[in-house]
N, C-alpha and C positions, 0 to 999 in steps of 0.2 A: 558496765551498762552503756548501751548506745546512748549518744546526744541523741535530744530534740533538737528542728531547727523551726524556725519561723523568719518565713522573709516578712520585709516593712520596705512600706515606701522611705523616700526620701526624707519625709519628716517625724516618722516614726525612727529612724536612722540617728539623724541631729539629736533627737531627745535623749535616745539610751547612750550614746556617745559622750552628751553633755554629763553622766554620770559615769563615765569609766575612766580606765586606763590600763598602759602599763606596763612595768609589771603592777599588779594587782592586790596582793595580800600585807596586812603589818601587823604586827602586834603592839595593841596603843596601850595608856595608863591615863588616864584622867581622873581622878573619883570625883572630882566636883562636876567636871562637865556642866560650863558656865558657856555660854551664846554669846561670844565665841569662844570655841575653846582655845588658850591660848598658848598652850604647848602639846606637841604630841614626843611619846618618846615612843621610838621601836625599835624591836628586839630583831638579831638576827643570826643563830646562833647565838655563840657567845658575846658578838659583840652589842652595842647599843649607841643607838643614834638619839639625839634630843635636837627637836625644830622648834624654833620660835614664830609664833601666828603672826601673820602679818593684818595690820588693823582692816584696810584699805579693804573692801568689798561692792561690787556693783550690784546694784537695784535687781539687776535680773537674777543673778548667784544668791541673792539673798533669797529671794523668791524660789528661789529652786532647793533652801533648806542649807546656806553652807553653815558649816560649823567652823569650816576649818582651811586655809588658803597659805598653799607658801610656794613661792616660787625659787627654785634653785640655779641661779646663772651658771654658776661655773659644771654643773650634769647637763645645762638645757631641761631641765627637770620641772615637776608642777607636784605637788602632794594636793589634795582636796580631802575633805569629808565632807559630808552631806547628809541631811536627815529628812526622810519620807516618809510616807502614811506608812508605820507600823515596820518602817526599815532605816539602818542606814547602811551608806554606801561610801566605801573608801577607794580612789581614787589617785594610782601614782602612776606617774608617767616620766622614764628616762632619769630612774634614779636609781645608785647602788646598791638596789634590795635584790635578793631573789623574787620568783612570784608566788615560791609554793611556802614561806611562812607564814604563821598563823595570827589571826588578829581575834584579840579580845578585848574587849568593850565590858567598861563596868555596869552600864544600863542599856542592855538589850543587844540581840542580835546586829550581827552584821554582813551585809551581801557584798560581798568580793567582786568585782566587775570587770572585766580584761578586754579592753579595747586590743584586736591581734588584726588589725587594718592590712598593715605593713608584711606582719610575714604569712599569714593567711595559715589554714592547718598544716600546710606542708612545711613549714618552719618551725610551728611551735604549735604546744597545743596544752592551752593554759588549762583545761579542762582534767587532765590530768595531771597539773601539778595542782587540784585543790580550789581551782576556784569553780565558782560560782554559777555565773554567768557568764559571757562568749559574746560581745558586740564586732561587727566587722560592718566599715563602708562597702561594699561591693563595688561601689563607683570606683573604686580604684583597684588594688591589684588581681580581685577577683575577678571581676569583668573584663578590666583588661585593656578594654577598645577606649574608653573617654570618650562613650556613647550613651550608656544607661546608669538613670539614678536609682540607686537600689540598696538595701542592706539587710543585714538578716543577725538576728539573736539564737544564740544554743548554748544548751542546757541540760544537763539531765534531772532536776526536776522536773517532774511531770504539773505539780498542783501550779508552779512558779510557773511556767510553759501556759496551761491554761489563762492565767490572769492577763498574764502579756496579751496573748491572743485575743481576750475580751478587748482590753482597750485598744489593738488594732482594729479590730471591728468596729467600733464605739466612735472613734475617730475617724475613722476612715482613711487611716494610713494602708492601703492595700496596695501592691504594684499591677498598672494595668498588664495584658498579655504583650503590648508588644516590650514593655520592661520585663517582663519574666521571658520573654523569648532570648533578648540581649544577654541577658546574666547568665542565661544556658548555655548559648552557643560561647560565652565567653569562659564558662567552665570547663568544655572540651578541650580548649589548647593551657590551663591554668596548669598543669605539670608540666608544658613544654617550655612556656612562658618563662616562668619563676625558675625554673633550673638556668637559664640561660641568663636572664637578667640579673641571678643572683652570680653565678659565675665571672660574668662578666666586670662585674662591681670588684669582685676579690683581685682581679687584673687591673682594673682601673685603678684602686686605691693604692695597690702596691707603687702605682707611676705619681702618682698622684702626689703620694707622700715624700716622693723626691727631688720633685718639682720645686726649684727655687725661690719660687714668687707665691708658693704657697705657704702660709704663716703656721695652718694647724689646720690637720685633717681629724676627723673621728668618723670610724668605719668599724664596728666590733668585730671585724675578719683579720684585721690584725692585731697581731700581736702585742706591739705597743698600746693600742686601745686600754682605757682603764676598762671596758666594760666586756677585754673580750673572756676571761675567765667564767665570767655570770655566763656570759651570749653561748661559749663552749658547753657549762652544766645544763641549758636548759633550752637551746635551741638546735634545728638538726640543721638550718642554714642561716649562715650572717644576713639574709637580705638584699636588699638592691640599692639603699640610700648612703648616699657618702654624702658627710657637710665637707665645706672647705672651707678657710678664710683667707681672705687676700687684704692688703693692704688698705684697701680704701672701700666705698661706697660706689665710686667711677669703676674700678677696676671690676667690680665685682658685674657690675651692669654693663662693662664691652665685656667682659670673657663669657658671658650668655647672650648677649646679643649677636656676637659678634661670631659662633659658633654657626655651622652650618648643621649639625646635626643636635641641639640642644632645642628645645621650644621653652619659651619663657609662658611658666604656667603655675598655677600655685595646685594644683591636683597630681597626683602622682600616680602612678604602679601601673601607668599602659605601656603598651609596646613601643611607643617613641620614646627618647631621652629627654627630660624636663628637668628644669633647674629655677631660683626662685632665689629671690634677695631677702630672708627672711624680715630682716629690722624695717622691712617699707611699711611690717604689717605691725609695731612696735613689740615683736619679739625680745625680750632681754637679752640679743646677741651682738657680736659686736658691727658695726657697717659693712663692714665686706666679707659677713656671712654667707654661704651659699648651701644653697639644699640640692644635692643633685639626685634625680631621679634615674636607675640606667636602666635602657629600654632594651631591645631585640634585637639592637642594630650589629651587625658583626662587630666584635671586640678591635679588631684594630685599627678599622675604619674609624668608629667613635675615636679611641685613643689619638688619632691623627689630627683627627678636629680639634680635639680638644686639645692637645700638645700646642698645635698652631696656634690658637685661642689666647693663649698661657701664654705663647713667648711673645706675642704682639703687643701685648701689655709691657712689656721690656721695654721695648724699642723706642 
């Protein structure tokens, strides 16, 4: 069965965002299901994971129904659950699960939600491994330019499809025409884009990771990666993002300043190269975290800059 899709503006975007992730699916056990819940365990295969709830919740997470918060440093990872009018909605991002196991809930349904921002459907396409629902920013690698704010929801429910679109309407999250103009023409070049940017990333990280002054990369294109065996079963490309960590908090803010083909941006997936100090924004990472975004630019050009970049910081 074909998706549905429905675009939303920017703040219809934010909202379903604020309830995804991922990968997407778990299988929980709770039977008391107490507010909050304070362990979840999941299945994955044979094996089995158990997370401890962390207490700590803000006023707005509360408000939006959490149940359930745990953030994982050493994945970069977030578990969430959340409970809605007559739904809940589980929530993982950048953790050892697959996306296509099954989540059971001892009181009521549960909507599976898969934030696929990053690899867009030409990388992954969580809809086929079982979930749910389908959030994507458009503002970034679909569009492309880091011109229009846009996003869009898909689904093959049809009843679940209709409701969304009532409260698009209802709210008034619609995109005007010159944002549905952007997002189109940004669709045109989205296979040339993403093949290139992904490519280029797989060459980038191989140098990357050999790089002296680099303490720890994670790129699920290599091998070494803990995530690249999941990223092989369930994606058709690694992506465009490579972290890296460099010694310090200085070091991390000249080797992106200090680059001539890098923009210092916290938005990712356009055709420029962007990178980003993650911990300015108090990510649980370490200081000289970096989020690199690789753009369109010819691979050895970028590599050039950036090699220079890296050993400046030597000197």
């Amino acid at each position: 069965m074909r998706p549905f899709f429905l675009c939303l503006s920017l703040f219809a975007a934010t909202l379903w965002i604020s309830l995804a992730g991922s990968p997407g699916q778990a299988l929980a056990q709770d039977p008391q299901l107490n507010l909050p819940v304070e362990e979840l365990v999941i299945r994955s295969g044979d094996k089995e994971h158990q997370f401890k709830a962390e207490v700590a919740a803000t006023d707005r997470q509360r408000s939006m129904g959490l149940m359930f918060r745990k953030e994982m440093p050493a994945e970069r990872g977030m578990l969430f659950l959340f409970e809605g009018e007559g739904d809940r909605y589980f929530w993982m991002k950048n953790t050892p699960l697959p996306l296509d196991i099954i989540f059971i809930d001892a009181k009521g349904a549960i909507v599976s939600i898969a934030d696929n921002t990053t690899l867009t459907p030409l990388g992954q396409r969580p809809l086929d491994l079982g979930v749910d629902v389908v959030v994507s920013s458009d503002t970034k690698s679909m569009g492309g330019h880091s011109d229009a704010l846009m996003g869009h929801v898909a689904t093959r429910d049809a009843a679940r499809l209709e409701a969304m679109g009532e409260w698009r309407s209802f709210s008034g999250s619609i995109p005007g025409p010159q944002e549905a103009w952007l997002a189109h023409r940004g669709l045109e070049t989205l296979d040339v884009r993403f093949d290139r940017m992904c490519s280029t990333a797989e060459v980038l990280a191989e140098r990357l990771a050999a790089h002296p002054l680099v303490r720890e990369i994670r790129f699920p294109g290599l091998e070494s990666d803990p995530s690249h065996a999941l990223a092989k079963q369930q994606m058709s490309r690694f992506g465009f993002l490579i972290s890296i960590t460099l010694d310090s908090a200085g070091q991390a803010d000249a080797f992106i300043n200090n680059c001539p083909l890098i923009r210092s941006a916290t938005s990712f997936g356009g055709v420029h190269t962007s990178a980003e100090r993650r911990a300015r924004w108090g990510d649980a990472v370490a200081p000289g975290f970096v989020r690199i975004s690789v753009g369109t630019e010819p691979a050895e050009e970028l590599w050039s800059a950036m090699a220079a970049s890296l050993d400046a910081l030597g000197r």
